[in-house]
GUBA-351797 format. One record per residue (C-alpha): residue in three letters; x, y, z. Coordinates in steps of 0.05 Angstrom, whole numbers, plus 32768, in hexadecimal, padded with zeros to 4 digits. Layout:
% residues N
ALAXYZ
...
***
This chain:
% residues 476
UNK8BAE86198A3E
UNK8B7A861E8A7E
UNK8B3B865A8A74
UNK8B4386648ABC
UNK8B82867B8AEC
UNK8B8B86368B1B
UNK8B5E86388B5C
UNK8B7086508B99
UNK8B5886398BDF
UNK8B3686748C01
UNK8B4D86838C48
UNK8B4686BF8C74
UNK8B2C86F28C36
UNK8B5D86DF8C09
UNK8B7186AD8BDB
UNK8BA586768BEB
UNK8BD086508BBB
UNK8BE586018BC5
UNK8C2285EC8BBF
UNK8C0B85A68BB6
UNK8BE0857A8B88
UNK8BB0858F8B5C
UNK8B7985728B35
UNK8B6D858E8AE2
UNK8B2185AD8ADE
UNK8B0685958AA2
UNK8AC885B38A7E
UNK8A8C85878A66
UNK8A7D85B58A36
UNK8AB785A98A0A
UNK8AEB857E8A31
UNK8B1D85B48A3A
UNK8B4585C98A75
UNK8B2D85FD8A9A
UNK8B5686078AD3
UNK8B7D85DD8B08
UNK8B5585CF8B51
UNK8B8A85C98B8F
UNK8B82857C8BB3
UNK8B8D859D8BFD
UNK8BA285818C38
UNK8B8485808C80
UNK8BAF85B38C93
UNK8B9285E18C62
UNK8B5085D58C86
UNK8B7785E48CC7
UNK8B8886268CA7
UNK8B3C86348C8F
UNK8B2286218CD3
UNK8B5286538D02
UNK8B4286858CD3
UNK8AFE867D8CE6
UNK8AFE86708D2E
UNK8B2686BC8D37
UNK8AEC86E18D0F
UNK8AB986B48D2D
UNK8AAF86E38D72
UNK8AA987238D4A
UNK8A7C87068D0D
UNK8A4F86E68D42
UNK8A4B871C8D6C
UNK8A25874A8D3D
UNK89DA874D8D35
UNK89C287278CFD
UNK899E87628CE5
UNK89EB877C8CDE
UNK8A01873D8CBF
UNK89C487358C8D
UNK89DC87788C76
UNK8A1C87568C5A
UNK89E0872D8C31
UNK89BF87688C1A
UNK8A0087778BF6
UNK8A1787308BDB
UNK89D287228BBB
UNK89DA87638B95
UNK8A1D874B8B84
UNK8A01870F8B69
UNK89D6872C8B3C
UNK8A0987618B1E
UNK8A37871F8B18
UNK8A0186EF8AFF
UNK8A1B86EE8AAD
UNK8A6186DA8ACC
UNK8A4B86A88AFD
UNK8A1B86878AC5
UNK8A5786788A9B
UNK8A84866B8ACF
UNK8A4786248AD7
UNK8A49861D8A97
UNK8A8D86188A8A
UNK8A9B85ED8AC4
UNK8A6485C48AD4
UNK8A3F85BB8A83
UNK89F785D38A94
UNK89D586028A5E
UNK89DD864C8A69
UNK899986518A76
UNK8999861D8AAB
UNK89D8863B8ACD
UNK89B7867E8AC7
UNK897686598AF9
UNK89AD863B8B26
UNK89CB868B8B31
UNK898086A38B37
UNK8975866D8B71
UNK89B6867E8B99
UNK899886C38B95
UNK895786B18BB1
UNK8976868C8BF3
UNK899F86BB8BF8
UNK896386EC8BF2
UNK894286BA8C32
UNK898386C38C5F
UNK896C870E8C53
UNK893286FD8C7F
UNK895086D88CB4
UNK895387168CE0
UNK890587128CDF
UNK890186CD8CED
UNK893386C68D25
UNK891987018D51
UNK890286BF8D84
UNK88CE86AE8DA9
UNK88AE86D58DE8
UNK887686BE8E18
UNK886386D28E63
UNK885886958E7D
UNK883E86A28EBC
UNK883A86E68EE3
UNK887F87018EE3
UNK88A086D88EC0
UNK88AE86CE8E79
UNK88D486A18E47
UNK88F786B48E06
UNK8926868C8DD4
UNK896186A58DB6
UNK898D86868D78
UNK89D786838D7C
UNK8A0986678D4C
UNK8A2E86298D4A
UNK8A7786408D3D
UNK8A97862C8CFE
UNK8A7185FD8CD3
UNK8A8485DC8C8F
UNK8A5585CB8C52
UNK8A7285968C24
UNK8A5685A38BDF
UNK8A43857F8B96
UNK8A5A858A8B51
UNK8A1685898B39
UNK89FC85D48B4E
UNK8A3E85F98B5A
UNK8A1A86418B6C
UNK89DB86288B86
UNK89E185F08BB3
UNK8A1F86178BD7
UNK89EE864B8BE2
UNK89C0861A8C15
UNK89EA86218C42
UNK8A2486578C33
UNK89E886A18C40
UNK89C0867B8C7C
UNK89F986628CA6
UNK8A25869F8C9D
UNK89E886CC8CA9
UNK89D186A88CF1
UNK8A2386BD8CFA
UNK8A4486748CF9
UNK8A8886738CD0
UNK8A88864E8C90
UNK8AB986168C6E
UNK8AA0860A8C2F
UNK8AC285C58C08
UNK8AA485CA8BC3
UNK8AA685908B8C
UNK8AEE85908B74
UNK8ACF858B8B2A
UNK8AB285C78B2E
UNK8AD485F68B62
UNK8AD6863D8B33
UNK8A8E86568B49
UNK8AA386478B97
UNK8AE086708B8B
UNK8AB886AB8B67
UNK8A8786A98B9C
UNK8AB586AE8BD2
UNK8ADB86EE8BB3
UNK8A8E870E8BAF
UNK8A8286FF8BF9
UNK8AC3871D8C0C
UNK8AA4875F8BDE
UNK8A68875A8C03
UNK8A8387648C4C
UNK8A9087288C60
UNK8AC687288C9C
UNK8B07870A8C81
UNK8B0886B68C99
UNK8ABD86C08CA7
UNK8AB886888C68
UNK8AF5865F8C45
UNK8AEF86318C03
UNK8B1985F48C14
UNK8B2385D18BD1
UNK8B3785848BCF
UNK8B1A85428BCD
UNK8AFC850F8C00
UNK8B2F85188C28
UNK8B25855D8C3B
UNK8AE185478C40
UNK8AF0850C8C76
UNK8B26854A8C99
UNK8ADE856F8C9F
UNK8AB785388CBF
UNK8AF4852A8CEC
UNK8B0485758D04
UNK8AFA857E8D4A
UNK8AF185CF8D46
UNK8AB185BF8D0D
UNK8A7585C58D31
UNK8A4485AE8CEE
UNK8A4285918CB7
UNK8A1E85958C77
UNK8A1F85728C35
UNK89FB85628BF2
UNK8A1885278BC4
UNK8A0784DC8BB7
UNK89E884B38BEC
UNK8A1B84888C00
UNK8A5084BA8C07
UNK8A1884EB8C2F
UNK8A1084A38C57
UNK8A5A849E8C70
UNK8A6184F38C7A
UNK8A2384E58CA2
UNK8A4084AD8CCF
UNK8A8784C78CD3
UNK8A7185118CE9
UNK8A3884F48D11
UNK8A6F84CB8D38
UNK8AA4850D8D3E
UNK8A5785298D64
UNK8A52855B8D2B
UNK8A0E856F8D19
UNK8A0085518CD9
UNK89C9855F8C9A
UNK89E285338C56
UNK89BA85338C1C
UNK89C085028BED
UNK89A784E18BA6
UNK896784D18B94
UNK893C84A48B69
UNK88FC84CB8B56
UNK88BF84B08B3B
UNK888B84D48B12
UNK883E84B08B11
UNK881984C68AD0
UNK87D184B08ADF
UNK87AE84AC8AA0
UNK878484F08AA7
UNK87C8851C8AA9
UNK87C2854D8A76
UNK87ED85348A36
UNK881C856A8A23
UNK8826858F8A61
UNK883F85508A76
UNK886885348A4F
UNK888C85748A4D
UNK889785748A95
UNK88A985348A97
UNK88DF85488A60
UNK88EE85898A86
UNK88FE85638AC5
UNK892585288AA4
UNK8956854C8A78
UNK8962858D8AA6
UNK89A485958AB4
UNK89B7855A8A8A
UNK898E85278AC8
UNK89C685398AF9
UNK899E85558B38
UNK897685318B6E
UNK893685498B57
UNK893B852D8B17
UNK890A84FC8AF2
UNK892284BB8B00
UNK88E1848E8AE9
UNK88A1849C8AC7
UNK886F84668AF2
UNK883B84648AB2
UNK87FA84548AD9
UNK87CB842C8AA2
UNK87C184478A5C
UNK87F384888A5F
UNK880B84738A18
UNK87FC84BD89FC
UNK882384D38A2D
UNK885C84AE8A24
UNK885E84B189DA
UNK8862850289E4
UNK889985028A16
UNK88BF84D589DE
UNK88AE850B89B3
UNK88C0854689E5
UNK8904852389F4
UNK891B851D89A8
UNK8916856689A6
UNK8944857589DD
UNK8984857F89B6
UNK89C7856B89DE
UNK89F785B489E1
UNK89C285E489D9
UNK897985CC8A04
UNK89A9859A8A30
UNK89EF85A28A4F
UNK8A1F856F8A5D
UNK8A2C853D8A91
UNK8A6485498AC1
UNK8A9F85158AA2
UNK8AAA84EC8A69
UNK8AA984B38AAA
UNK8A6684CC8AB6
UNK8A5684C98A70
UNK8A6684808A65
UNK8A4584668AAC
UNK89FC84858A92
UNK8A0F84678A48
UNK8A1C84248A6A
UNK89E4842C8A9C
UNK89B384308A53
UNK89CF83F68A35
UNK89CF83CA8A71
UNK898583DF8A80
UNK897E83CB8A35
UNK899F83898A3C
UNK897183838A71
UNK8937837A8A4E
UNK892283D08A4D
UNK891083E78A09
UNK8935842989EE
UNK88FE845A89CF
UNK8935849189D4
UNK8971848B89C8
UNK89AC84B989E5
UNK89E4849889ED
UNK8A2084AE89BE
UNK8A0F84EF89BB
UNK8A40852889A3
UNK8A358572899B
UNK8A4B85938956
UNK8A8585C1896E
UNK8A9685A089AD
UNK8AA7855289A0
UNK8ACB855089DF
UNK8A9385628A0E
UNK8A6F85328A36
UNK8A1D85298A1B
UNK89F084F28A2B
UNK89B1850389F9
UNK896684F98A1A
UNK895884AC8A27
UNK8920848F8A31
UNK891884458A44
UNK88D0841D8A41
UNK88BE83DD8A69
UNK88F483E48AA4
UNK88E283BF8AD9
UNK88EC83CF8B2A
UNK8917839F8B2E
UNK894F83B98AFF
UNK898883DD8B0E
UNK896E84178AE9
UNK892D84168B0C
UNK895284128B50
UNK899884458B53
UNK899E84898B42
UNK89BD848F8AF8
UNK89C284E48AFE
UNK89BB84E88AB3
UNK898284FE8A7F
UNK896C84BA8A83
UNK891D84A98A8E
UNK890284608AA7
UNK88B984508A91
UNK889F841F8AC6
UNK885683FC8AB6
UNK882A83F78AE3
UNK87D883E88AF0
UNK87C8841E8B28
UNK87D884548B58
UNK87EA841F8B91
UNK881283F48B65
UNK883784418B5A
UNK883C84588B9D
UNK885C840C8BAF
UNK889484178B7A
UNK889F845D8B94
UNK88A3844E8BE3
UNK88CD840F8BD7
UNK890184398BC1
UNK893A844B8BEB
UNK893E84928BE6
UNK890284CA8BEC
UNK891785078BD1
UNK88DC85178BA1
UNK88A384F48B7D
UNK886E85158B4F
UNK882484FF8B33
UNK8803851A8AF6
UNK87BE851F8AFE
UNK877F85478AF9
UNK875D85228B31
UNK876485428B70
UNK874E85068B95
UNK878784DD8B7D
UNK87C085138B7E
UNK87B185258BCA
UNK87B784D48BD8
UNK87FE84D38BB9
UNK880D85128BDE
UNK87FD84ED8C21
UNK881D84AA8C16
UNK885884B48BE2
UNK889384AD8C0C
UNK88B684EA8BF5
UNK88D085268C1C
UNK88BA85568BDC
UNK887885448BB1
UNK886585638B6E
UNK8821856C8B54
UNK882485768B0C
UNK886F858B8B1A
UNK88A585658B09
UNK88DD85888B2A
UNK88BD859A8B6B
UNK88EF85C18B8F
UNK88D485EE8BC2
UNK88E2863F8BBC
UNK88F386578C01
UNK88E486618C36
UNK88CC86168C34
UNK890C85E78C30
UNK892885B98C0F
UNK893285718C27
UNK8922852A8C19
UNK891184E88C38
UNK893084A58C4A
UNK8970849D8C2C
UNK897584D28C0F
UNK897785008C4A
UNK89A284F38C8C
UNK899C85238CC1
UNK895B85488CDC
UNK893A85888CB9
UNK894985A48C76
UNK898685CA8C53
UNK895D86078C46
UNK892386308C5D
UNK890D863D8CA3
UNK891C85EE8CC0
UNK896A85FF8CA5
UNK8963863A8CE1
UNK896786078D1A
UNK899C85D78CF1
UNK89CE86148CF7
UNK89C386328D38
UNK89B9861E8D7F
UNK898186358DA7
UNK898086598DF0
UNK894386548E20
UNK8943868C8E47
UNK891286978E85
UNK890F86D48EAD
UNK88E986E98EEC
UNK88EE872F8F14
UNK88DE873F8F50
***
């Protein structure tokens, strides 16, 4: 018996059954089925992208103080809806209701920022000589496609879904087939909103409508958020169709305690960022780099991460695959020669055996070169690397491969402005261990774990979505 009615692809304002294969959605929460996600074909992309190529002239034509109007009305939506969409994560994706209730409150706030484009589009104007003047206009790209992850099913949809419609391109939207229920709901609240019908479709499948998106000659962008070697080949393959192209991918973040940080405001951080959202997002704690004698420190975030109880103060991960690969990820860092101060593997939650829970782990005296200390495990799993000073820190943090975030704990301004200069990281914390910017700054990484030019959100994502127009005038 499935909670939910099976998903339907949404094409040209309305929803569209498949008469095809499907996959079962299954909750992390408690195992069960919630509803049935269609596997679609290419030609259902086909479908998606004509719809939006015949509202493209009219949806582009408007002002984008008449389209941000459409905006004004879907973030109230969001809010009235916000108690519905917060279950709808939990259910599906196994954060804790608080945590889905953030992840509504931040698709409300870029969605709040594509309120403001009209201000910061109006272009630029400059006489530059008697007579004669230059301006700059924006204009959309056409139809453009965002390729989504399971991990923040309202949220990270919302980089891309308010901006891009709102500077008047038309949007294909491919969410994560594992959790495709908020993409529908939010496509039915768009539609409420104003949005013209085909001015945005939900495409359900797997990688190969993903590869159909990459391939399509009538796609004029591209943008997506998952692992790094999958945002790697979507990189290359849309690159080489001469798509425009922004992937964001995983991460491996390091957090330097220096030993002046302030003991318990730490440690909870460090907690805070490790276990939120059960360790599946890119900004999550990866490794604690203890600089010295941080042993207070690390004795209270043991202490912080035994009270974080599995089912009520942390979610679930995604599958019981997922499950296992962190489990096995512990005891082959173990076998390696890491010692387990916590403990979470083989944890269940009273009332819901069948879910999916990986208890708060923290491992002691990993070193860089273990597999642990090196790939991204996307669990509530913390790695306490030793080391003697700041430069033997900053060298374990910018020989990683990625360079999404990296964050020092310190009272010494001297030292904290150093690792904001050379930590090779597209998004430093001070004292924060999460450090995602609030718009209008955007988001965006470093090295591998960014491929493309300018960030997903805030005012960079402005020239990612639209193409610019040089205009020069002279009268005589």
């Amino acid at each position: 018996m499935m909670k939910y009615s099976p998903v339907c692809n949404w094409i040209d304002g309305r929803p569209v059954p498949f008469d095809g294969q499907h996959l079962d959605v299954i909750s992390p929460v408690g195992g069960s089925t919630l509803s049935r996600v269609p596997l679609s074909t290419p030609a259902v992309l086909d479908s998606a992208v004509s719809a939006a190529h015949r509202v493209f002239p009219e949806w582009s034509a408007r002002t984008i103080k008449e389209r941000s109007q459409v905006f004004y009305a879907y973030r109230a939506l969001l809010a009235e809806h916000e108690a519905e969409l917060t279950e709808l994560i939990h259910q599906e994706n196994g954060k804790t209701a608080d945590e889905a209730k953030a992840e509504v409150a931040k698709a409300i706030e870029v969605t709040e920022f594509a309120c403001s484009l009209p201000q910061l589009v109006a272009g630029e104007v400059l006489e530059v000589s008697p007579g004669v003047e230059c301006h700059v206009r924006h204009f959309p790209l056409g139809v453009v496609a965002s390729v989504t992850p399971f991990n923040f099913p309202c949220m990270v949809p919302h980089w891309t879904i308010p901006i891009s419609l709102c500077l008047g391109n038309c949007l294909i939207l491919k969410p994560s087939e594992k959790v495709p229920l908020t993409a529908q709901r939010t496509a039915q609240l768009l539609h409420q909103a104003g949005l013209p019908q085909g001015a945005m479709s939900v495409v359900n499948g797997d990688r190969r409508v993903v590869e159909a998106i990459c391939d399509h000659a009538d796609i004029a962008a591209v943008s997506f958020v998952g692992s790094t070697a999958a945002a790697r080949q979507v990189y290359v393959r849309a690159a080489a169709a001469l798509k425009r192209v922004l992937a964001l991918g995983g991460a491996k973040n390091h957090l330097v305690v220096l030993p002046d940080a302030d003991v318990s405001s730490t440690a909870a951080n460090v907690v805070a960022s490790v276990t939120g959202c059960a360790g599946q997002r890119c900004m999550a704690a990866a490794s604690l780099v203890a600089v010295g004698d941080v042993e207070p420190v690390i004795q209270r975030v043991c202490e912080e991460a035994r009270r974080v109880a599995p089912g009520k103060s942390l979610g679930a991960v995604i599958s019981r695959e997922a499950k296992e690969r962190i489990e096995r990820s512990i005891s082959e860092a173990e076998a390696a020669g890491a010692k387990v101060l916590v403990d979470g593997r083989g944890a269940t939650v009273r009332g819901c055996e069948n879910g999916f829970y990986v208890g708060p782990t923290v491992l002691d005296g990993v070193r860089p070169e273990m597999r642990i200390a090196q790939e991204e495990i996307f669990g509530p799993v913390l790695a306490i690397l030793r080391v003697r000073d700041v430069e033997e820190a900053l060298a374990i943090e910018n020989a990683s491969l990625y360079g999404n975030a990296a964050a020092v704990y310190t009272q010494n301004g001297e030292a904290a402005q150093r690792f904001v200069q050379d930590a090779s990281a597209g998004m430093i914390g001070v004292n924060v261990g999460v450090p995602v910017p609030r718009e209008p700054f955007g988001f965006g990484g470093w090295n591998h774990s960014r491929f493309g030019v300018g960030d997903i959100t805030g005012k960079s994502s402005i020239a990612f979505w639209t193409q610019s127009k040089k205009v020069t005038t002279r009268w005589t």
